[in-house]
TORBALUM-900192 format. One record per residue (C-alpha): residue in three letters; z, x, y; residue number from 0; chain. Coordinates in nm, 3 decimals, decimal comma. Example, Ala and Ser with C-alpha at 12.3 -4.5 7.8 and 13.67 -1.06 7.14 Angstrom:
# residues 2
r|up|east|north|k|c
ALA|0,780|1,230|-0,450|0|A
SER|0,714|1,367|-0,106|1|A
***
This chain:
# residues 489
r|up|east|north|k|c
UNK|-6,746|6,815|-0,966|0|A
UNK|-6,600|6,653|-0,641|1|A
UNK|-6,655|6,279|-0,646|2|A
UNK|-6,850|6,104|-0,341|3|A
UNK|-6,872|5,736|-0,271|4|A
UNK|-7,256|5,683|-0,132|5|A
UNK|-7,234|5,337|0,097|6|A
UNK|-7,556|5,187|0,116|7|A
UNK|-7,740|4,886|0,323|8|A
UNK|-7,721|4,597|0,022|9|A
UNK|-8,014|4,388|0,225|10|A
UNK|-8,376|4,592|0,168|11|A
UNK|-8,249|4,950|0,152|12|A
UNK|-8,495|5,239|0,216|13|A
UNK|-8,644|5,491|-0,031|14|A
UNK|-8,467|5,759|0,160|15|A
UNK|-8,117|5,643|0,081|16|A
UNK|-8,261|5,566|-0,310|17|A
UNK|-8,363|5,961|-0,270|18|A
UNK|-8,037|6,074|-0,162|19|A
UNK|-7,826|5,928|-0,400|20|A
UNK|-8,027|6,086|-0,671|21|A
UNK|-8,050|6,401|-0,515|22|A
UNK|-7,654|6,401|-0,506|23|A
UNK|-7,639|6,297|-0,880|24|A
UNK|-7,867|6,570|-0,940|25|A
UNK|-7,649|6,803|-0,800|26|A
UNK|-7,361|6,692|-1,039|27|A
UNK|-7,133|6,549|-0,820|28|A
UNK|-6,940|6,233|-0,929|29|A
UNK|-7,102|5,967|-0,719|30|A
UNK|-7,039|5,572|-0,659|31|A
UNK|-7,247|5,370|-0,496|32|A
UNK|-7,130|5,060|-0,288|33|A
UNK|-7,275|4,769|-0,049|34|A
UNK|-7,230|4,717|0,269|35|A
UNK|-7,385|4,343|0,327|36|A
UNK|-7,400|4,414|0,732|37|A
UNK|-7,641|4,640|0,728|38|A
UNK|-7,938|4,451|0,823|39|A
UNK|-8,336|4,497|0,715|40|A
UNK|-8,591|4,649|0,928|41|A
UNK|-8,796|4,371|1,120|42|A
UNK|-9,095|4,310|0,889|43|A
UNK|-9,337|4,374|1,197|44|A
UNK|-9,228|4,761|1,169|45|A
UNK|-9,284|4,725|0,767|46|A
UNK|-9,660|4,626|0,792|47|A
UNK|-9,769|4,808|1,117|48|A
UNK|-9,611|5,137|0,899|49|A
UNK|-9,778|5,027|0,616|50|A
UNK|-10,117|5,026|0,743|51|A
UNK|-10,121|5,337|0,911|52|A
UNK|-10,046|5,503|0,572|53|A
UNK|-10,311|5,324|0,408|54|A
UNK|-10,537|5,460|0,706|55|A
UNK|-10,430|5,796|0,622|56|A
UNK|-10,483|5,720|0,284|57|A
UNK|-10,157|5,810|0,151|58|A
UNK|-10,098|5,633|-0,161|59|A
UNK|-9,760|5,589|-0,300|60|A
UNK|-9,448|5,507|-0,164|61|A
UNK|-9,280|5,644|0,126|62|A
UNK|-8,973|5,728|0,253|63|A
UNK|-8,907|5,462|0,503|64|A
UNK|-9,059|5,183|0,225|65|A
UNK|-8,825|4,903|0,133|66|A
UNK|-8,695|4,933|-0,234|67|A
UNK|-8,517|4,588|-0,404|68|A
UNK|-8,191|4,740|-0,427|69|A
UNK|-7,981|5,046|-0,523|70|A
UNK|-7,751|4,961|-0,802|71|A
UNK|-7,385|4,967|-0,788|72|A
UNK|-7,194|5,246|-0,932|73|A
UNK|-6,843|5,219|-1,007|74|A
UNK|-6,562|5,492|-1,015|75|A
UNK|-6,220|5,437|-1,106|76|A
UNK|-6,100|5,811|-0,944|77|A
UNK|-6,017|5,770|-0,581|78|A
UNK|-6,342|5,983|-0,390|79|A
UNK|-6,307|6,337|-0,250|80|A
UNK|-6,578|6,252|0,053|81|A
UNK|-6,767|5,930|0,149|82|A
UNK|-7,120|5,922|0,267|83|A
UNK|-7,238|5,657|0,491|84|A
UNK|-7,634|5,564|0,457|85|A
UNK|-7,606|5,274|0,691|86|A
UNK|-7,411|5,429|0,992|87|A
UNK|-7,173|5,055|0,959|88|A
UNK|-6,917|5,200|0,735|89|A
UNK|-6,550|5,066|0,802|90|A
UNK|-6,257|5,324|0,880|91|A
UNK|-6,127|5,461|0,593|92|A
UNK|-5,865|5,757|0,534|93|A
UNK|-6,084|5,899|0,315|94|A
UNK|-6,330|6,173|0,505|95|A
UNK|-6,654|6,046|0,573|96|A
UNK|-6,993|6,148|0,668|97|A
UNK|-7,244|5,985|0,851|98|A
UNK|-7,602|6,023|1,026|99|A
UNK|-7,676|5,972|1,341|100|A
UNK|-8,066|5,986|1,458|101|A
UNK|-8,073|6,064|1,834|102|A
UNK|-7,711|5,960|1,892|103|A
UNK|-7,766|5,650|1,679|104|A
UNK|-7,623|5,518|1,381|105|A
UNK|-7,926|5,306|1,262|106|A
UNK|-8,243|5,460|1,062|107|A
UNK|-8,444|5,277|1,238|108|A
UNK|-8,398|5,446|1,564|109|A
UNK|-8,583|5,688|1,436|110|A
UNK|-8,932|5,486|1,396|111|A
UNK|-8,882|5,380|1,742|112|A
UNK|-8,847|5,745|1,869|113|A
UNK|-9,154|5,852|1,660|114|A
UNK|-9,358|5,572|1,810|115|A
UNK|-9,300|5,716|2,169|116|A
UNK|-9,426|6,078|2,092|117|A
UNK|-9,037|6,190|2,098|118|A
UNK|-8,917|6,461|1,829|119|A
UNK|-8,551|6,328|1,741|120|A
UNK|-8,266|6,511|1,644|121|A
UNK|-8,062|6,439|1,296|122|A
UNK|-7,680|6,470|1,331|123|A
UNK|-7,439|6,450|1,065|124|A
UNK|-7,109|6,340|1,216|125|A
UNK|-6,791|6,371|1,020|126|A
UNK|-6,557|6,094|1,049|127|A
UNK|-6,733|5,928|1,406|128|A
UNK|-6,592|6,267|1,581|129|A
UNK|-6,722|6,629|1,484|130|A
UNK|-7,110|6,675|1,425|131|A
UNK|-7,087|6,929|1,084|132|A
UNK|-7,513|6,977|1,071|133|A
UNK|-7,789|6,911|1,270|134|A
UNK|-8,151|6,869|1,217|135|A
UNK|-8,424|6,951|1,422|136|A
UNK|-8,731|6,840|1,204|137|A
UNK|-9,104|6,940|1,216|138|A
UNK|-9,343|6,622|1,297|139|A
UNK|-9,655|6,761|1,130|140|A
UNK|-9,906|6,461|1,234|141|A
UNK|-9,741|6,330|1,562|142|A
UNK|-10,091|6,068|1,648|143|A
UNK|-9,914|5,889|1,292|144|A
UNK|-9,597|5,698|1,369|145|A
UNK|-9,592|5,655|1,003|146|A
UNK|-9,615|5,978|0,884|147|A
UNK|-9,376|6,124|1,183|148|A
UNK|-9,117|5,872|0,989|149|A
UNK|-9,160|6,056|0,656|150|A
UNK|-9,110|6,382|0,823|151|A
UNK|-8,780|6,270|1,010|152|A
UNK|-8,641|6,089|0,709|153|A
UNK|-8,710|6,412|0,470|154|A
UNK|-8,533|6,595|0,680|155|A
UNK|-8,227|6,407|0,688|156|A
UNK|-8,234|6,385|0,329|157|A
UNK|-8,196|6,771|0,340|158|A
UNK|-7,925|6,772|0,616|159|A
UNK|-7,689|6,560|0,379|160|A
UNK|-7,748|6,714|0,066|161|A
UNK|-7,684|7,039|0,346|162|A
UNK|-7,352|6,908|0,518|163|A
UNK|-7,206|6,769|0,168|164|A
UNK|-7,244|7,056|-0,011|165|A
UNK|-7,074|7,274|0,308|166|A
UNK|-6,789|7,002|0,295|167|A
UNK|-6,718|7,026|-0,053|168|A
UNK|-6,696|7,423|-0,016|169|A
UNK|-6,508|7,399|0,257|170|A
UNK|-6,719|7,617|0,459|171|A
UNK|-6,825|7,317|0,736|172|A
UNK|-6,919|7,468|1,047|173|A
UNK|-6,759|7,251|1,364|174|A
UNK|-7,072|7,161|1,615|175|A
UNK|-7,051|6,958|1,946|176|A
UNK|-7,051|6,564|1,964|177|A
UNK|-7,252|6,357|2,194|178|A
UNK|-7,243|6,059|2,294|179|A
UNK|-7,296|5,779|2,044|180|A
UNK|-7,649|5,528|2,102|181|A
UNK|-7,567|5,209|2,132|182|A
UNK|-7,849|5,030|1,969|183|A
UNK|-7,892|4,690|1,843|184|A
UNK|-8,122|4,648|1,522|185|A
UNK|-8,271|4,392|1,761|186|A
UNK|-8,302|4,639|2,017|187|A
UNK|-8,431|4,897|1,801|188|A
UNK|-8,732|4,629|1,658|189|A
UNK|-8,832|4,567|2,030|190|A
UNK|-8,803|4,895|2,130|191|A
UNK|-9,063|4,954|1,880|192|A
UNK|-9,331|4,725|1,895|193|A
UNK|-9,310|4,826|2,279|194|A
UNK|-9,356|5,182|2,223|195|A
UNK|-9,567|5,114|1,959|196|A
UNK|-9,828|4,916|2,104|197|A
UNK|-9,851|5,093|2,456|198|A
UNK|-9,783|5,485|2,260|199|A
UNK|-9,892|5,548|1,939|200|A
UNK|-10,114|5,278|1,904|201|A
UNK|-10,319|5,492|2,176|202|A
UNK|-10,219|5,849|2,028|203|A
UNK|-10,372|5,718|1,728|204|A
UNK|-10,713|5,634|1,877|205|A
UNK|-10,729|5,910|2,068|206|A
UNK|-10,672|6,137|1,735|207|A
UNK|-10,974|5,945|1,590|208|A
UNK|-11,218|6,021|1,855|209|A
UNK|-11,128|6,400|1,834|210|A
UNK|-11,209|6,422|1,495|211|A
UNK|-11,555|6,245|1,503|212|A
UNK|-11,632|6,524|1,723|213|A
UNK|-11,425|6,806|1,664|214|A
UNK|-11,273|7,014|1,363|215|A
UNK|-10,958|6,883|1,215|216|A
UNK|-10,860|7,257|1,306|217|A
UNK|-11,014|7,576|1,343|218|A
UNK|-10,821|7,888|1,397|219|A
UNK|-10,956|8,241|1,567|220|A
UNK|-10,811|8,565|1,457|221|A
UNK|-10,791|8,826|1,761|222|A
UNK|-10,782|9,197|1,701|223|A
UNK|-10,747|9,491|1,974|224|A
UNK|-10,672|9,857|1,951|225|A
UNK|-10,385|10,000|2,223|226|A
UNK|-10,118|10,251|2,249|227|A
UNK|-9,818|10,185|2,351|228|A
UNK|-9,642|9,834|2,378|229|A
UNK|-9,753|9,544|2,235|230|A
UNK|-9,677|9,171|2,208|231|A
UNK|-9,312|9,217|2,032|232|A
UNK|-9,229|9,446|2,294|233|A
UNK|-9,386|9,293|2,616|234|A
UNK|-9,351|8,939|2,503|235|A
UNK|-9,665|8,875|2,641|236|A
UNK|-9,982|8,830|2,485|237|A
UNK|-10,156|9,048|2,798|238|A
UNK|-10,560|9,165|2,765|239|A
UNK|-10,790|9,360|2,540|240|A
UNK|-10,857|9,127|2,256|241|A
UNK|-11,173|9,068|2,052|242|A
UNK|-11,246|8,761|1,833|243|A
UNK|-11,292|8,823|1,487|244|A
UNK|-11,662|8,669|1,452|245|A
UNK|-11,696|8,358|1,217|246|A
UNK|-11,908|8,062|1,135|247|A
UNK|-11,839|7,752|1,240|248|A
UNK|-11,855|7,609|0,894|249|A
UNK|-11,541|7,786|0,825|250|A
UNK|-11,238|7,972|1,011|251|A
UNK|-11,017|8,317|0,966|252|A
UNK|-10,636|8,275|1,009|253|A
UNK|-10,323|8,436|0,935|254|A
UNK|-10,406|8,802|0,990|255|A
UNK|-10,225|9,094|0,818|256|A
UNK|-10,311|9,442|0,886|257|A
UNK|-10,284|9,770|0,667|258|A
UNK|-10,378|10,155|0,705|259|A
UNK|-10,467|10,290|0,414|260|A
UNK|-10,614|10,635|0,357|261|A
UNK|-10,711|10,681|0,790|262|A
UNK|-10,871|10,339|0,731|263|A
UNK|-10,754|9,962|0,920|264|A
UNK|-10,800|9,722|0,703|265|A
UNK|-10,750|9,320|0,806|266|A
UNK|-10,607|9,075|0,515|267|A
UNK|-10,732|8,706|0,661|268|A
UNK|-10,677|8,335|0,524|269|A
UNK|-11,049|8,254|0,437|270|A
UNK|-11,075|7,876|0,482|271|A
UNK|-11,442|7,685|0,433|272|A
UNK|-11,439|7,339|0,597|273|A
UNK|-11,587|7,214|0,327|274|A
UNK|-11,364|7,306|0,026|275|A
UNK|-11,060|7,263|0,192|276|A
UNK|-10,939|7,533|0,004|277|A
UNK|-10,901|7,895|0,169|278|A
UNK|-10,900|8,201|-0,046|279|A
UNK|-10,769|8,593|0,131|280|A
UNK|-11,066|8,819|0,235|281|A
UNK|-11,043|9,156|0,386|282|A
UNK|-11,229|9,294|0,643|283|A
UNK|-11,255|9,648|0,711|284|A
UNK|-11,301|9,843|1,035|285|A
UNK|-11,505|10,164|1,100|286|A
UNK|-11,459|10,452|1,293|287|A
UNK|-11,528|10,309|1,645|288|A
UNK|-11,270|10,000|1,553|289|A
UNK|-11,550|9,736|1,516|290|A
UNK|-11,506|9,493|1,237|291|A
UNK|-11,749|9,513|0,896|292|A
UNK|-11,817|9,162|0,752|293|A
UNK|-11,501|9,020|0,546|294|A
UNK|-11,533|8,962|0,187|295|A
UNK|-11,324|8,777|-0,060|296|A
UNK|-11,108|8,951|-0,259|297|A
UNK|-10,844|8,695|-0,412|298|A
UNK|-10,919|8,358|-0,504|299|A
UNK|-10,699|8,077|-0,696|300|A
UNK|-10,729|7,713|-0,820|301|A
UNK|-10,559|7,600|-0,541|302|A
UNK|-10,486|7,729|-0,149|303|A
UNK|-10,416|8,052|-0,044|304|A
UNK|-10,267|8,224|0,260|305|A
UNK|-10,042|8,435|0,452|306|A
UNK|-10,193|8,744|0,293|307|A
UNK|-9,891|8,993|0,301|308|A
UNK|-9,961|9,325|0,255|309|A
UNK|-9,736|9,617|0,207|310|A
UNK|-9,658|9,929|0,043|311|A
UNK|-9,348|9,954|-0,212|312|A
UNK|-9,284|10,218|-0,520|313|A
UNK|-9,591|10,411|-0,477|314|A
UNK|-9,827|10,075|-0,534|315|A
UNK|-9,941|9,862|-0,265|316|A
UNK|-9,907|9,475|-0,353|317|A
UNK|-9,982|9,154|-0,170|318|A
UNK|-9,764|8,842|-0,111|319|A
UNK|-9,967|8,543|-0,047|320|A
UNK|-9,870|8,158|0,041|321|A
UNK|-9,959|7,948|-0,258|322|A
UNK|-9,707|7,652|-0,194|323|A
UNK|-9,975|7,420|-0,324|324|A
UNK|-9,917|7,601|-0,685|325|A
UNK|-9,548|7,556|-0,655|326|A
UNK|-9,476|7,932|-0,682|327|A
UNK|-9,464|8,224|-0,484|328|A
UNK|-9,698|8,522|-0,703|329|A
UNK|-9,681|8,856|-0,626|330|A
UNK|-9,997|9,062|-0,695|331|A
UNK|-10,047|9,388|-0,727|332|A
UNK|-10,344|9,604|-0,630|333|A
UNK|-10,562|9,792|-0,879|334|A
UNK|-10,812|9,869|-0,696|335|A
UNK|-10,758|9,870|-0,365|336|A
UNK|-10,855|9,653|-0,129|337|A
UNK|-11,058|9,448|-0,369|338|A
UNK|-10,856|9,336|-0,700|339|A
UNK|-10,609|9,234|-0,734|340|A
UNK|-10,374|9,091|-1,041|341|A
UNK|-10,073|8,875|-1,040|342|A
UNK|-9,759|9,091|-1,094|343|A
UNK|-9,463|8,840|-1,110|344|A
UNK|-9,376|8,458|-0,998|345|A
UNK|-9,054|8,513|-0,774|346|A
UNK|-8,986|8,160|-0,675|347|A
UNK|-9,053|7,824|-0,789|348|A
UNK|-9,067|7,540|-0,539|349|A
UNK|-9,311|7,454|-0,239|350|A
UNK|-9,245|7,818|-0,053|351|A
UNK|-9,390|7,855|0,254|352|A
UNK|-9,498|8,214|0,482|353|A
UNK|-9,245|8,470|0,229|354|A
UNK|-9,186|8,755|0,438|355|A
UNK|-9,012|9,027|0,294|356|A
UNK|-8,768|9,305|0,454|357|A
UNK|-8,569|9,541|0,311|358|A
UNK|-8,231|9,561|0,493|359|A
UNK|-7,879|9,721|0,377|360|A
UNK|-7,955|9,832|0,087|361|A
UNK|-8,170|9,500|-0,061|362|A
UNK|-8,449|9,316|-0,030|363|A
UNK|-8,492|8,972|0,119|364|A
UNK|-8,753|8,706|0,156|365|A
UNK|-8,734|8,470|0,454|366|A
UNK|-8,981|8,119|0,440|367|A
UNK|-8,952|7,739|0,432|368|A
UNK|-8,914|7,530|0,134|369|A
UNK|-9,064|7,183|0,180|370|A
UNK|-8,760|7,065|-0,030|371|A
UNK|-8,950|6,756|-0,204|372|A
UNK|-9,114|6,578|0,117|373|A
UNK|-9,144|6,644|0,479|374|A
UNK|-9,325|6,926|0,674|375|A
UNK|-9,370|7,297|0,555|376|A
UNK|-9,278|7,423|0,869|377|A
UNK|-8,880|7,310|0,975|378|A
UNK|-8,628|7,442|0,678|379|A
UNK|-8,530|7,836|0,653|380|A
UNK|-8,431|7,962|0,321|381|A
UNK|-8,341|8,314|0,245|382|A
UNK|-8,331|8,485|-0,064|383|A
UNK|-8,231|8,823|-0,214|384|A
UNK|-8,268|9,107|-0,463|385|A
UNK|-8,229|9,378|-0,556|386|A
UNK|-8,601|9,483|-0,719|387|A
UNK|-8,918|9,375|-0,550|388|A
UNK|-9,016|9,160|-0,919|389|A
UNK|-8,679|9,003|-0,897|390|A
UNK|-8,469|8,827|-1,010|391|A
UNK|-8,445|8,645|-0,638|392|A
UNK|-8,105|8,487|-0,565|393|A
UNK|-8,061|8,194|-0,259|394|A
UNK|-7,829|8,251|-0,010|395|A
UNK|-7,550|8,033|-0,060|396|A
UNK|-7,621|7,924|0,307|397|A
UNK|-7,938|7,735|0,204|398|A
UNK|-8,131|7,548|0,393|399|A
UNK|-8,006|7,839|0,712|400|A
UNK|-8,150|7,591|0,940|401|A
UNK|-8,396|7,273|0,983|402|A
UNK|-8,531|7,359|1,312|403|A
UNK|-8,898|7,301|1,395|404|A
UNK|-8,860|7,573|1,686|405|A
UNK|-8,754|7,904|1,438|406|A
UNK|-8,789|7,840|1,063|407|A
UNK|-9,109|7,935|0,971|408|A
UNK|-9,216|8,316|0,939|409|A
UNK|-9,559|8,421|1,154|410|A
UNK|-9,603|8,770|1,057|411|A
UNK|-9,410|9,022|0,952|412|A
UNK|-9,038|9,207|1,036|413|A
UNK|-9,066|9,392|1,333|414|A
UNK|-8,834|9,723|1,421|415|A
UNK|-8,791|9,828|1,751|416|A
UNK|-8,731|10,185|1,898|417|A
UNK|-8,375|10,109|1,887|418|A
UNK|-8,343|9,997|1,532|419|A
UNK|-8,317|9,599|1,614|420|A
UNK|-8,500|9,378|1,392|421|A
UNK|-8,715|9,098|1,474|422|A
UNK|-8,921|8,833|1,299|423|A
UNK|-9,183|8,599|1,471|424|A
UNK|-9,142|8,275|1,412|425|A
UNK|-9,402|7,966|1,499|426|A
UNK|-9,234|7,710|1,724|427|A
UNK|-9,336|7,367|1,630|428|A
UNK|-9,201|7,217|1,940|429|A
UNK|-9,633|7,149|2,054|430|A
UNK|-9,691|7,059|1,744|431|A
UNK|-9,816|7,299|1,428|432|A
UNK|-9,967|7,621|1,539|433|A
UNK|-9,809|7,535|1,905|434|A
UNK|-9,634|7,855|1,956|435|A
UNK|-9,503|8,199|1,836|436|A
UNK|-9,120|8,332|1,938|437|A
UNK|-8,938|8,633|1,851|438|A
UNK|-8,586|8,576|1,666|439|A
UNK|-8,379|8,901|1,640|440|A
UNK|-8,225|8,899|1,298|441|A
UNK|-7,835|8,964|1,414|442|A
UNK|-7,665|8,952|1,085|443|A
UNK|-7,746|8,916|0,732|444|A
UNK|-7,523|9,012|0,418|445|A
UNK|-7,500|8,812|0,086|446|A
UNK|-7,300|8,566|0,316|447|A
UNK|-7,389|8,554|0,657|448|A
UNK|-7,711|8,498|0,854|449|A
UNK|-7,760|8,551|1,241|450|A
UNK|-8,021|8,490|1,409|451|A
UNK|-8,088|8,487|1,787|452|A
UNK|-8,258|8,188|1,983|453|A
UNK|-8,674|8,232|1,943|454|A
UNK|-8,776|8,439|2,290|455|A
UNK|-9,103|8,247|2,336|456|A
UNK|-9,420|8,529|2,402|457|A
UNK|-9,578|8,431|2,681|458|A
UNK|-10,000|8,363|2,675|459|A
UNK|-10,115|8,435|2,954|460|A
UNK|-10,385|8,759|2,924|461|A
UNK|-10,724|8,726|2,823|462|A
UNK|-10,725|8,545|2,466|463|A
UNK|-10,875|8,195|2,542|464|A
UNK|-10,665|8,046|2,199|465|A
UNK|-10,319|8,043|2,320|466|A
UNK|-10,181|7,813|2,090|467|A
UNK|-10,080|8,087|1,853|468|A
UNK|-9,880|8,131|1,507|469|A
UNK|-9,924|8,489|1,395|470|A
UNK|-9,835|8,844|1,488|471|A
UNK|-9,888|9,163|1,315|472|A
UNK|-9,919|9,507|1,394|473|A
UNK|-10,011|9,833|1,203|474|A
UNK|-10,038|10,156|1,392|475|A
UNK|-10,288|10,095|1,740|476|A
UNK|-10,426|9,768|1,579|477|A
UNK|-10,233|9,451|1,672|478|A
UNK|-10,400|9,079|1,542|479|A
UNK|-10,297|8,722|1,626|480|A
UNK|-10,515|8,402|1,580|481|A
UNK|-10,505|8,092|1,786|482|A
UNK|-10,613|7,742|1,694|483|A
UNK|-10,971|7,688|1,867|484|A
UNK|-11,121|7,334|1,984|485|A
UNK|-11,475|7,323|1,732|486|A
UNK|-11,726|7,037|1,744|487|A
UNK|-11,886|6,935|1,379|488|A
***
C-alpha cells in the first residue's frame, strides 16, 4: 500500500486527528506519524465551556474535539507517496500534501467558533496550499449545541480525508475551485469564540430549553390527498388538497410510503410513541371513498424502525425499512400481506440510513447515508449495487458520492417522469433536520460514474400548515408527505 506521512499538532492534539490516523492504518496504507511543535492547544476556556454542554446533553464518552495526551510517533524509513497535514502549519515540502481547511482556515478550531455563531461551515481539502481536491458540506443535527455541532463538523472531515486520500492514491482526484485562505490567529479564533459564544449559542441554547419544557422534542404529520394529474415532483409545489393523517398527541406518524395492492391504497407509516422512543411501521388502509381506517402495527424490532419501503419485485412484495440503530439494513418479505412480515436477507452492515432502491440499466441500486462512525445520519451519499434484490451489494468505488447536508439523504422514493428522467427527493438540511425536501435528477450512474443535478427545492406554499417537510411518495391518485408539527406536552 502507498505510504502517507500523517503530521500532527505535538501540544494537546484532538481525538479527531487520533481517529484519522487509525482510520488510515485501517485502511492499510503505510502511515508515519510526525510532530509539528507549532501547532498550538485550544484555549482551555473553549475545553470546559464544550465540556459542559456535553455533559448537559448527557453524552458520556469522549468526543471528537476532546484533547488526547499525545499521538505517538511512527517512523518510516521509505520516503512517503502523500503527506497529510492535521494541523494546517505544515512546512513546504516536495512531497504532495494534503491539508484541511474549515471555512477558508487552516486551524480546527475555526470551526468551534463558526458553530458557536449558528454558521454551517464548509470542509475543504486543499492539495498542496493551491487546488481544493474534496469538499464537505456537513449536516449540524443539534445546531442550539455548540458542542455537539463540533462533533458533527469534525466527523465529517474525518470522512473527507479518508475521501480525498483514497481519490489521490487512485489517481482519480477531481480538481475543485480555491478560495481565499482565512487568516486566523489561534488567538483570534479563542476570542472569536467566547464572543460568539456568550452573545449566540449561549442564547440558542436557552431558548432550545424553554421549547422543550413546553413542546415535543418533535412531532411529525403525515398528509395524504387524492388528485389526477400533476403532483409535487412535477409542479414543484406542494399546492392544496391535503388531509392530515389523524394521530394522538402521545405519539406521531412519519415517513409515509404508499402501495396499491389488489384496487386497494394502502399507507406504510413510521409509528413513533413519545414515550418509548422507539417507532415500529404500521399500515393504514383506505376505503372506497379515500378516507383513512385506523393504522395498526405490523412490524416491530428491538430497536427503531423507519422509512417503510414498499415495493413489488419477482412476483412477492417486500419491505425495506431504516434500522440504522441495528447496524444493518434487513429486507423483509411479505407473507401475508399487509400484516407479516419476515426478514428475508441483511444487505448491508453499517449505520445505513433512508435505502432507496431503483433499478436502472440493467441493475439494481440502493442510494442512503452511512453515518461512517460519528457525525449526523443525514450529510454522506453512498451508493451501492447488484445484481439480485438479496444481494450480494457492492459500493461504488466513488464512496462517500458526496457529504452535503443539502442532497444526501433519500425522502421517498425514485421518481420517473413522462419523459423517462429520473428523480429522487432528497431532504435539505440547510434549516436544520426535516427543514426541506428537493428534487435531484439522477444524470448518470454506471458502475463508475454518478451524476446528479443540484436539489430543485419544492416550494410550500398551498394549504398544508407543516411546511417543513422530508418525504414524498406517490402511488397512482394518492400522493403523502409529512411535515414536522409544533406539539405542547
Amino acid at each position: 500500500m502507498p505510504s502517507i506521512d500523517i503530521i500532527v499538532p505535538k501540544a494537546a492534539p484532538r481525538l479527531w486527528q487520533q481517529v484519522m490516523v487509525q482510520r488510515l492504518q485501517a485502511d492499510g496504507y503505510d502511515i508515519a506519524v510526525s510532530h509539528d511543535a507549532a501547532a498550538t492547544a485550544w484555549p482551555a476556556i473553549v475545553n470546559i465551556a464544550l465540556a459542559l454542554e456535553r455533559r448537559v446533553f448527557r453524552r458520556g464518552g469522549p468526543a471528537l474535539v476532546s484533547p488526547v495526551p499525545e499521538i505517538p510517533t511512527k517512523v518510516r524509513q521509505e520516503p512517503p507517496t502523500l503527506r497529510l497535514d492535521l494541523t494546517g502549519n505544515a512546512a513546504l515540502s516536495p512531497v504532495p500534501t494534503i491539508a484541511l481547511r474549515f471555512d477558508g482556515s487552516p486551524l480546527d478550531s475555526a470551526v468551534a467558533t463558526a458553530v458557536a455563531s449558528g454558521t454551517l461551515p464548509v470542509i475543504e481539502a486543499v492539495l498542496d496550499g493551491k487546488t481544493v481536491v474534496g469538499r464537505a458540506m456537513p449536516m449540524v443535527d443539534r445546531r442550539e449545541s455548540a458542542a455537539l455541532g463540533l462533533e458533527d463538523v469534525l466527523a465529517r472531515a474525518i470522512t473527507l480525508a479518508v475521501s480525498v486520500v483514497r481519490a489521490f492514491v487512485e489517481n482519480r482526484s477531481v480538481v475543485q475551485d480555491l478560495r481565499p485562505e482565512a487568516t486566523l490567529s489561534a488567538d483570534d479564533a479563542a476570542k472569536g469564540f467566547v464572543s460568539t459564544y456568550l452573545t449566540g449559542a449561549l442564547p440558542r441554547l436557552g431558548s432550545e430549553a424553554m421549547r422543550r419544557v413546553r413542546f415535543r422534542h418533535a412531532h411529525w404529520r403525515v398528509g395524504y390527498r387524492f388528485i389526477d394529474g400533476n403532483g409535487v415532483a412535477a409542479t414543484s409545489k406542494l399546492g392544496n388538497g391535503w388531509s392530515v393523517l389523524p394521530d394522538a398527541r402521545d405519539h406521531f406518524y412519519a415517513d409515509p410510503f404508499v402501495f396499491h395492492w389488489r384496487d386497494q391504497d394502502f399507507l406504510f407509516v413510521e409509528d413513533y410513541p413519545h414515550a418509548t422512543r422507539k417507532a415500529v411501521i404500521s399500515v393504514v388502509r383506505f376505503d372506497a371513498d379515500g378516507k383513512p381506517q385506523a393504522p395498526r402495527c405490523v412490524l416491530e424490532e428491538p430497536y427503531h424502525l423507519s422509512y417503510p419501503q414498499v415495493f413489488e419485485w419477482d412476483g412477492a412484495i417486500w419491505m425495506l425499512p431504516e434500522a440504522s440503530a441495528s447496524g444493518k439494513l434487513t429486507l423483509y418479505r411479505s407473507v401475508d400481506f399487509p400484516d407479516r412480515w419476515v426478514p428475508e436477507a441483511v444487505l448491508l452492515d453499517g449505520e445505513i440510513s433512508d435505502a432507496t432502491l431503483l433499478e436502472h440499466g440493467g441493475r439494481l441500486w440502493l442510494f442512503a447515508t452511512n453515518r461512517d462512525g460519528y457525525g449526523s445520519t443525514s450529510d454522506t451519499l453512498v451508493i451501492f449495487h447488484a445484481d439480485r434484490l438479496a444481494g450480494p451489494w457492492r459500493p461504488h468505488p466513488l464512496n462517500p458520492v458526496l457529504i452535503d447536508r443539502r442532497m444526501a439523504r433519500p425522502g421517498g422514493a425514485f421518481i420517473r417522469d413522462n419523459g423517462n428522467r429520473i428523480f429522487l427527493p432528497m431532504q435539505d438540511g440547510t434549516l436544520g433536520y426535516g427543514g426541506g425536501l428537493g428534487l435531484c435528477e439522477l444524470l448518470e450512474l454506471d458502475e463508475q460514474t454518478v451524476r446528479l443535478s443540484a436539489p430543485r427545492p419544492i416550494d410550500a406554499a398551498g394549504d398544508w400548515p407543516y411546511p417543513q417537510i422530508h418525504t414524498l411518495n406517490r402511488s397512482g391518485r394518492l400522493e403523502v408527505i409529512d411535515g414536522i408539527a409544533a406539539v405542547r406536552k
